[in-house]
Residue, then its C-alpha position, 0 to 999 in steps of 0.5 A: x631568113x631564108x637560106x640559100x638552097x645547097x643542091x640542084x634546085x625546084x622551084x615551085x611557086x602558087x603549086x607550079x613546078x617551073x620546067x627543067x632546062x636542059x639544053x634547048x635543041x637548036x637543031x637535029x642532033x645539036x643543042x644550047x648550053x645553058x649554064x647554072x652558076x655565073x659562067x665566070x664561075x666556072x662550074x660546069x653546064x648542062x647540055x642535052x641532059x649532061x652535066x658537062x665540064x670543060x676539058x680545054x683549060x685555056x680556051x674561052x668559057x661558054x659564057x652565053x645561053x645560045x652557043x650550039x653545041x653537038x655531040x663528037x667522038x673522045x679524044x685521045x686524051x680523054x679517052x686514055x683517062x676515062x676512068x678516073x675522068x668518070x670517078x670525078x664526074x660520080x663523085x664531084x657535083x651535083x652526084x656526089x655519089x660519095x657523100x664527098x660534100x660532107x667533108x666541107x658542109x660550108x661549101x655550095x654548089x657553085x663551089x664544088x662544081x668549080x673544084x670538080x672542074x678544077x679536078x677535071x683539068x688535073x687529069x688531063x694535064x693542066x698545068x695549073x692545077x697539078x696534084x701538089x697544087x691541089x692537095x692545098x685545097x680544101x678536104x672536099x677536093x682532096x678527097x675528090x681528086x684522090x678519089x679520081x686519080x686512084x679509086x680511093x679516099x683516104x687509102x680505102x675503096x669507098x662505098x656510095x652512100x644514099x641520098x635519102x633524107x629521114x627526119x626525127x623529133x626528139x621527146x618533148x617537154x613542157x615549158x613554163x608557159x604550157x607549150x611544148x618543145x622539142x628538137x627536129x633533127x634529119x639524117x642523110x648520107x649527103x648533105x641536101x637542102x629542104x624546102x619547107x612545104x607545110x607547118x601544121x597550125x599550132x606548130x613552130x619551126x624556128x632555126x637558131x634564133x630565125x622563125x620558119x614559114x613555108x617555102x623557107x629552106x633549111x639544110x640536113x645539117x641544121x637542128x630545128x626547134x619544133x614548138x607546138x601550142x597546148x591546144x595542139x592535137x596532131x598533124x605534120x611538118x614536111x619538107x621537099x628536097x632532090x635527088x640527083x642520079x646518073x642516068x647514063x653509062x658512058x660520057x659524052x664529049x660536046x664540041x662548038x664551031x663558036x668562037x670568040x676573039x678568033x679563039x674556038x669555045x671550050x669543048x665539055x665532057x659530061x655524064x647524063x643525069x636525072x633528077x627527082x623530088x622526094x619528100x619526108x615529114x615529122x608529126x607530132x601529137x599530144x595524146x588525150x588524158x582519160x579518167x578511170x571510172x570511179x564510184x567515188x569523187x576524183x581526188x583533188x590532187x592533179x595528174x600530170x599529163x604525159x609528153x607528146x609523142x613523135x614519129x617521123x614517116x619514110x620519104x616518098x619520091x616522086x619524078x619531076x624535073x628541076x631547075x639549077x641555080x646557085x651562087x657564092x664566092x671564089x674558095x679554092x685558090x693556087x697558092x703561090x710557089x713558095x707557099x707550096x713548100x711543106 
């Protein structure tokens, strides 16, 4: 069973790396939105390479692919609260400069995108989501709206943490039938989402009780069950995964002359970002037994052969550009006034 990819994803399929899209130049100097969850949803978009978040909270989402939008200077609004509006952006989805995601590994994309809006609108004076109202949300958005209104999470200056992800096997011993089996386990600052991108012959790769392929994705969180046959000799199990980076220093607001209903489309704010594939892998061998040479007959009692190893390599990155995709349900509601009493 395949699991739905947590992180801006790639998809590639018979070797071909599908392109970006990142907002498909209308004409000089304005661009489509193009939005990666359902625009319901409400979880950000991309514009020229910006992952942008709507700053007007009552005005219609920008529901479809061909709404032109261009570049304006900040208003006086956001420019007043450009610091902490910076802080959501780095820390909320899909940077997580932080890690925040960790707090609430359960959550997807679209989800954390929604609470980073949400966010969004509480620096700029929702009245929707005011602070008392968010501090019922999940850890995830707690620490992010902290995080954005004071520079802190959970009364300390954080540090940013590292997306690289690392893979390990623990030793592995043998079962009853001859095989070997030991645990696959990854480490990484956030949590990030594998794509399974080759199982050496010999080897399996099982997720709980599910069997693994190539193209199956797996989370950081997750620990594999590697198994390898008593033939096996060597060879690696790899995985791809993405990183995402800001590339810009400054916001940029992006406004339409759209309408729908007579009432104008929301204007975004976003940061500029990129993206790279990097990949790690985990192998495994089962050494050779040698004999000593010996004048006299071998004795007749057998020794035992010694446990395969296991080595993990450090991941190697390299650029390419990224499709943006996911999916899940409403989590993080305003609950009713009477429910806000503690």
């Amino acid at each position: 069973m395949k699991k739905g990819m947590h992180g801006l994803l790639i998809l590639a399929a018979a070797g071909l790396i599908v392109s970006a899209f990142s907002g498909v130049r209308a004409e000089d100097s304005t661009y489509f939105v193009h939005n990666p969850f359902p625009a319901e949803k409400e979880a950000g978009v991309v514009i020229n390479d910006h992952y942008a978040y709507c700053i007007d909270e009552h005005n219609p989402w920008p529901d479809r692919d061909d709404i032109a939008y261009s570049e304006t200077a900040l208003d006086e609004n956001v420019q007043g609260n450009k610091e902490k509006l910076m802080r959501a952006l780095e820390a909320g989805y899909p940077l997580d400069a932080l890690g925040l995601s960790s707090r609430q590994t359960e959550l997807t994309d679209q989800e954390r995108g929604t609470a980073t809006q949400y966010v969004v609108w509480s620096i700029l004076g929702s009245y929707t989501y005011t602070d008392a109202a968010l501090s019922y949300g999940g850890a995830y958005i707690r620490a992010l709206y902290e995080y954005a209104m004071k520079g802190t999470v959970d009364g300390k200056t954080p540090d940013s943490v590292s997306d690289a992800v690392t893979a390990s096997i623990s030793a592995l011993t043998k079962n009853a039938d001859g095989t070997w089996s030991g645990q696959l386990t990854f480490v990484s600052g956030k949590p990030a989402s594998l794509a399974i991108t080759a199982i050496p012959d010999g080897m399996t790769l099982k997720n709980g009780e599910t069997a693994l392929s190539a193209d199956d994705t797996v989370l950081s969180t997750d620990t594999l069950t590697v198994t390898v046959s008593s033939s096996y000799q060597s060879g690696s199990a790899s995985f791809s995964y993405q990183k995402t980076s800001k590339a810009g220093g400054d916001i940029t607001l992006y406004s339409t002359s759209a309408e729908t209903g007579g009432k104008a489309y929301q204007r975004m704010i976003g940061y500029q970002f990129s993206t790279e594939q990097a990949a790690v892998s985990v192998s495994t061998a089962i050494p050779s037994v040698s004999t000593p040479a010996s004048s006299q007959s071998p004795s007749p009692s057998a020794s035992s052969s010694p446990a395969p190893t296991a080595t993990a390599s450090a991941p190697a990155a390299a650029s390419t550009p990224a499709v943006y995709s996911g999916n899940g349900p409403e989590y993080f509601e305003i609950p009713d006034t009477a429910d806000r009493s503690r």
